[in-house]
N, C-alpha and C positions, 0 to 999 in steps of 0.2 A: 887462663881467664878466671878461674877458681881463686887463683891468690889475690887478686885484683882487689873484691870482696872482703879479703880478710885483712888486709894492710891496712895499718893505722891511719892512713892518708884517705881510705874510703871514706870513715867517716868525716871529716873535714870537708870533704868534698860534697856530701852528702847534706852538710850542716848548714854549706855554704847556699845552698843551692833551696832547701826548704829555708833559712833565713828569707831569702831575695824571696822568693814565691809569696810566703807572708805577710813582707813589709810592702810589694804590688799590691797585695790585696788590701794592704790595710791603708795604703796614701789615701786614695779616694774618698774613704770613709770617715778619714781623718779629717778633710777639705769639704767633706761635707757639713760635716757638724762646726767646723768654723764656719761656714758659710752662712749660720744661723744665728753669729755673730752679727750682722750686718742685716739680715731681712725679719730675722724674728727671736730676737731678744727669751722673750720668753722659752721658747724649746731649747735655748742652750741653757737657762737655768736649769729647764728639767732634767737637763741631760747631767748640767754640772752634778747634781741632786744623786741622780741615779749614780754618778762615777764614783762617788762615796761610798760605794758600799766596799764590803771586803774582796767579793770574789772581782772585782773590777780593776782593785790594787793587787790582787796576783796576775791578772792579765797585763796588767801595765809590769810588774816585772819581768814577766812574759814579754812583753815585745820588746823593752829594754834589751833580755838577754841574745834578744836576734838579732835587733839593730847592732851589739856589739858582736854577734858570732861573725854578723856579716863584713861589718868591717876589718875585723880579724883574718877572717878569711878571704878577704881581700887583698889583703898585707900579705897572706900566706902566698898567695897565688904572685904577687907581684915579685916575691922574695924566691921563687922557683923560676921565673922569668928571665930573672936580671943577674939573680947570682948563681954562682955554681954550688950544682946540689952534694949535697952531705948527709949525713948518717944523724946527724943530733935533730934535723929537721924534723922530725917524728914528736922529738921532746920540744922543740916551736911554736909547733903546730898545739901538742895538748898543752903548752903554757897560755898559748892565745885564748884557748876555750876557757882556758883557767879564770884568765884576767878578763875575759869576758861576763862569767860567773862570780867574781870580785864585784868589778862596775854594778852590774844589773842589779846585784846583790846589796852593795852600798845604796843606790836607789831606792829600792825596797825596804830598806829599815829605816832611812830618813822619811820615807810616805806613811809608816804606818805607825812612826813615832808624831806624828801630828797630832 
């Protein structure tokens, strides 16, 4: 049970799993503040307002890089499923995180090049 822990596939697993937790937590709040789209105009300007700031554009890279860990790791799990498992899957896995960290990444300097 000790190696379990230390194999490269923990983390992934691990990634995959606080991504989903986060983006649960964050739908609703998401849905809420559109929701202020339609009943009260004004607080989503504030809000828009507020989302300008910097540390609001590293959050939003921030859940960029989940939404894509998670879909990755998605992929990951679907590709352990369906195909037969192998040894390069370790190097998949950290490519997915990788190209993950690319995306979010590209994101992020198109936002703050505005």
């Amino acid at each position: 049970m000790r190696y379990a822990r230390t194999h490269p596939l923990w983390l992934a697993y691990v990634l995959h799993r606080v991504s989903g937790v986060a983006l649960a937590l964050f739908l609703p709040v998401h849905f809420w503040v559109l929701s202020y789209a339609l009943t009260q105009p004004e607080k989503l300007n504030q809000f828009l307002s507020f989302a300008d700031q910097p540390v609001v554009k590293v959050a939003e890279f921030g859940l960029v890089f989940l939404l894509a860990v998670h879909m990755a790791g998605g992929l990951r799990l679907m590709a352990m499923e369906w195909l037969p498992w192998s040894a390069p899957q370790k190097t998949l896995a950290a490519g997915a995180v990788g190209f993950a960290f690319l995306l979010s990444g590209s994101f992020f300097l198109q936002v703050i090049s505005i």
